[in-house]
N, C-alpha and C positions, 0 to 999 in steps of 0.2 A: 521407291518413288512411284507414285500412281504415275497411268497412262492416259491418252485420250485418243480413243480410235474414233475417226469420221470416215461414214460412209456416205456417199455420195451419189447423185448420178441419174439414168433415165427413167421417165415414169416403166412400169409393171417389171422391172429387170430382175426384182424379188429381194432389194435391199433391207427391208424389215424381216422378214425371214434370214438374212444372212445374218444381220443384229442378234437376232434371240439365239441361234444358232452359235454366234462368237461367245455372247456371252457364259453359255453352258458351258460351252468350252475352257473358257476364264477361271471361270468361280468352282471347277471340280475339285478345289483345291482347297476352297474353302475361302479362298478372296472373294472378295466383294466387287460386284459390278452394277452402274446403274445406266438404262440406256435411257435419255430422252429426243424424244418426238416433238417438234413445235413447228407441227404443220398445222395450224385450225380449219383447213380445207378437211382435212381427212384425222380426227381426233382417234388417236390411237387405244387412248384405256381401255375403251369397252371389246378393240379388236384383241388387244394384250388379251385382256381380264373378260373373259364373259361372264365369268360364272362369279366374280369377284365384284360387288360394289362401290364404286367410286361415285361420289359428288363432285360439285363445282370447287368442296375447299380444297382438295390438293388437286387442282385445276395446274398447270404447270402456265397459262396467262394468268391467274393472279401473282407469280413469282416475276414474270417479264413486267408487269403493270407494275411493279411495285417504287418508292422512290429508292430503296437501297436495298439488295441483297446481300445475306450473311448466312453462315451455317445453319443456322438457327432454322430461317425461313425455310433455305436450299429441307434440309431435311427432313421437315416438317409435309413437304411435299412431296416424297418418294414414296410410292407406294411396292411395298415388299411382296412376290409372288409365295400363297401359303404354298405351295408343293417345288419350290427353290431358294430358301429364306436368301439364299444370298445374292440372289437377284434382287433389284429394284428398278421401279418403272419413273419416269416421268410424261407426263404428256395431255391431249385436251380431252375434259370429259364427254361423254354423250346428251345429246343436247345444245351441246357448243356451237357456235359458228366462228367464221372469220372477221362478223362484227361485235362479237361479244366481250372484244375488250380493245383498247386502240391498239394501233401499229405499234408492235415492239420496237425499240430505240437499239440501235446497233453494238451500242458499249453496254449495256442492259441484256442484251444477248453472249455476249463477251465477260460479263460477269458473272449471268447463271452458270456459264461453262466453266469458269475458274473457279467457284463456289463450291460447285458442287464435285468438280477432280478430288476437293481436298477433302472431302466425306467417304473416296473408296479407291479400292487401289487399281481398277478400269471403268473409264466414263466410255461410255461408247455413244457416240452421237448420230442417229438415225436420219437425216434429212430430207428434207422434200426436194423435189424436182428442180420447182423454180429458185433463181437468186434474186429474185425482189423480194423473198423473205428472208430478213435479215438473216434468221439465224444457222442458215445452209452458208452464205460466205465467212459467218463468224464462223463457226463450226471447221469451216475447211481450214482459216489461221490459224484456228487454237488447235488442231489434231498435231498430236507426234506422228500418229501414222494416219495418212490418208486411203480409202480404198474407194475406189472411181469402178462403179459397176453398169455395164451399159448390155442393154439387150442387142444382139451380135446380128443387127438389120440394120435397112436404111433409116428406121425412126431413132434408135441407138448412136449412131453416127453423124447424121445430121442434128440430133439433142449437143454433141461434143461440139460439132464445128459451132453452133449456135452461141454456146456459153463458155469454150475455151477461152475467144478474147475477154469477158470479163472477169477473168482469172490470173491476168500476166503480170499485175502486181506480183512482186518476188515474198510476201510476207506469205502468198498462198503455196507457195513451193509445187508450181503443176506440175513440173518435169519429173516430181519426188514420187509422185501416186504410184500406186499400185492399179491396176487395172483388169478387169475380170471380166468374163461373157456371161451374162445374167441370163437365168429361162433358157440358156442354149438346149436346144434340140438340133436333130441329126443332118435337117435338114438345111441347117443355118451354112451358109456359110463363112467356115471360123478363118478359113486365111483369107480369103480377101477382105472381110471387112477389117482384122485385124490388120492387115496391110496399110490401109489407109490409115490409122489411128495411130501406127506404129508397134504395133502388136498387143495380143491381151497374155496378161501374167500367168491367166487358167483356167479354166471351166466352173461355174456353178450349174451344174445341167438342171436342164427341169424333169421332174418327177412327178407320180399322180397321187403317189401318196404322202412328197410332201404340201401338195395344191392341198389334197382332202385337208390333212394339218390347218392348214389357211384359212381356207373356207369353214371349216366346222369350229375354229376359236379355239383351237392345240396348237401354237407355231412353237411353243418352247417344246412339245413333243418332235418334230420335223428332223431335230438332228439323229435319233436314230433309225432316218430313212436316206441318209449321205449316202450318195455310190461314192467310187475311189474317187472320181475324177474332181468333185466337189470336196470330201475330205483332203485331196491335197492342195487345194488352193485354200482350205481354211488351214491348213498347218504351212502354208506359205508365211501368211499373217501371223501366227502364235510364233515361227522360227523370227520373223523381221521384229516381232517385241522382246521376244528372247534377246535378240544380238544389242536391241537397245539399250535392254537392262545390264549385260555382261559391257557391256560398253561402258556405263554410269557404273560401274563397279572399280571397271578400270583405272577410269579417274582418280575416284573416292579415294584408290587405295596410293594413288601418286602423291 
């Protein structure tokens, strides 16, 4: 049974890097993962894909503009990375803005997400900062697993206390997340801020040569420049899918 992992959380904490990053991790196996991005502030294909050309038709707003989503469509819009076929991307082209197609409709956001789980067996949902874009609170409903990534400062911290309360509907399951120190550097301090917040699950430390990654258009390269501290808070994440899946076995087999 496919997954849906959403990542969450404050701006520059390095949650798109964490994304491409899960995903390699996922698909070593030869499973299929697709992450999409439906932030139009910040259109991700051309940051994905440099070297790979995308147009406006597998735009990932003509899917949210649409009057029905179905496989069909969902798929049609995944664009596959050539040097990890079994990855796939969704998100906005370059050229895009945030007025280039109306405001996505919230069940419309809720339905690319369920459309497209059933096309691969991890959706992973990349989101943007803000929750006035529908598809960061749909995204946090529909995840089986949530991971809430904050940079380990005051902008990190006061991002949570900011947009916690718009999260206490119980359909968003807060208390469920998983939570991490994004961009942590040495000088951060990791207990006190984690103190306030209630603690973080692990470290994603920042690195120069997973920035280079970033910066030059290789983040699906970035995972082999993991120190430890970062690899076990991504094998946090793969043990918490694992127990889900040995769990839904459980059942199956009652």
């Amino acid at each position: 049974m496919s997954k849906t992992i959403t990542v969450w959380g404050s701006p520059g904490s390095g949650k798109s890097m964490f994304c491409c990053i899960l995903a390699k991790a996922l698909t070593g196996s030869q499973k299929k993962a697709v992450i999409i991005s439906a932030e139009p502030g910040t259109p991700m294909l051309p940051i994905w894909l440099p070297e790979q050309s995308t147009g406006p038709e597998v735009s990932v707003g003509q899917v949210l503009s649409s009057l029905e989503i179905d496989t069909s469509l969902a798929a049609s819009h995944v664009t596959v990375l050539k040097n990890y076929p079994f990855i796939g991307l969704m998100g906005y082209c370059a050229g895009e803005t945030p007025l280039s197609y109306p405001d996505p409709d919230y069940q419309m956001a809720l339905q690319l997400i369920s459309v497209t789980k059933s096309l691969v067996d991890y959706l992973i949902l990349d989101c943007g900062p803000s929750m006035t874009n529908v598809f960061t609170p749909a995204s946090i409903e529909s995840g089986d697993l949530v991971v809430r990534i904050l940079t380990p400062d005051l902008k990190g911290i006061n991002y949570l206390k900011a947009h916690q309360p718009l999260l206490t509907d119980k359909r968003f399951h807060y208390d469920a997340h998983m939570t991490f120190a994004g961009m942590a550097r040495p000088f951060h301090a990791f207990d006190e801020m984690g103190y306030i917040i209630g603690g973080f699950d692990g470290l994603l430390p920042y690195g120069k040569e997973m920035e280079r990654c970033a910066t030059e258009g290789g983040m699906f390269h970035a995972a082999r420049y993991c120190n430890t501290k970062y690899t076990a808070s991504l094998n946090k994440v793969l043990d918490a899918l694992m127990q889900m899946e040995q769990y839904k076995e459980g059942i199956d087999e009652q």
